[in-house]
C-alpha positions in Angstrom: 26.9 15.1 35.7 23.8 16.9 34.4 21.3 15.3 32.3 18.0 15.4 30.9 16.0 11.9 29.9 12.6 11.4 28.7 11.0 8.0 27.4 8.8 7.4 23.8 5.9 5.3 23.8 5.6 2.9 20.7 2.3 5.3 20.2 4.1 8.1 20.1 6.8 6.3 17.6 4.3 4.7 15.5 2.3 8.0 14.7 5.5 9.8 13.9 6.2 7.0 11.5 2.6 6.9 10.0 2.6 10.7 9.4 6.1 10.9 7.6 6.0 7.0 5.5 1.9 6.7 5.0 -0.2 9.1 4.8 -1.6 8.0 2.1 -1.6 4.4 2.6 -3.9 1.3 4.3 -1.9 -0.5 6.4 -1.9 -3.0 9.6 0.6 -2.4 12.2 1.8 -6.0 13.8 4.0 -5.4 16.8 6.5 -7.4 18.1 6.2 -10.1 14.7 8.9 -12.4 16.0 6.6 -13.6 19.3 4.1 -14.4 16.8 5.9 -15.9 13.6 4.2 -19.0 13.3 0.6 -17.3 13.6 2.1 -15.0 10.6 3.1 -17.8 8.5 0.0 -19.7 9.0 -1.8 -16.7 8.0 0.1 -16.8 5.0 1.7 -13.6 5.6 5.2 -12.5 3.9 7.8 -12.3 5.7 11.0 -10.8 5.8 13.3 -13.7 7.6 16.4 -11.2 7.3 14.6 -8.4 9.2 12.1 -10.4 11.3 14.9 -10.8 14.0 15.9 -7.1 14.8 12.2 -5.8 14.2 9.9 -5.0 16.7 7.0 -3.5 14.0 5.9 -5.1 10.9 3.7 -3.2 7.9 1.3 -5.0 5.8 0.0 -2.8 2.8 -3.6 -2.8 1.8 -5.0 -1.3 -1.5 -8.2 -0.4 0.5 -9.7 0.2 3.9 -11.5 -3.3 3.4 -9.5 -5.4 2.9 -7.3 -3.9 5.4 -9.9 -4.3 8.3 -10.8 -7.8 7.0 -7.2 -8.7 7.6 -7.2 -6.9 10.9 -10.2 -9.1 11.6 -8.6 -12.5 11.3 -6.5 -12.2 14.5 -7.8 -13.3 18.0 -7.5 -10.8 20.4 -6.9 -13.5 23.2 -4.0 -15.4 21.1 -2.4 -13.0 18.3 -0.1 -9.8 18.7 -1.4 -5.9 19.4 -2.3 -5.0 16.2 -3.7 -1.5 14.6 -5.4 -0.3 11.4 -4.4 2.5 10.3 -5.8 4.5 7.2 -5.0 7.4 5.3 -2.8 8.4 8.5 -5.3 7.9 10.4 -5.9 4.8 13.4 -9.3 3.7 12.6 -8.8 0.3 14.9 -6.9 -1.6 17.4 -7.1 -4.8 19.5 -6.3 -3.8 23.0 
């Protein structure tokens, strides 16, 4: 049998995805939303109970850089998810 396998970093899959859904946009990137539901909900953040179960991202839209980064902001880097800002297809921030 010959074969040739290679692995894809959530990095890698996550700027792919930026560059071809938002270039344009402000957005926060929460991975792995399920681990952290009850964080999400206290935050008062929408959720999509149909799709929180199979996803392993979740996109929150921003109008502006600002409010994006204050958002960003609210999450404890010892207790909430990885999370990134991204703007204008660009990463601007992370927590890890």
């Amino acid at each position: 049998m010959n074969y040739i396998s290679y692995c894809v970093s959530y990095a890698e899959l996550m700027q792919k995805w930026i560059e071809e859904n938002h270039m344009s946009d402000y957005i926060v990137v929460i991975y792995d939303p399920l681990t952290h539901i009850k964080l999400l909900r206290d935050m008062k953040v929408e959720v999509d109970e149909l799709n929180l179960f199979s996803s392993k991202v979740m996109i929150v839209f921003f109008i502006n850089l600002e409010d994006s980064l204050k958002f960003f902001d609210q999450f404890e880097r010892e207790k909430g998810p990885f999370i990134q800002a991204w703007a204008l297809g660009y990463k601007v921030r992370e927590n890890y």
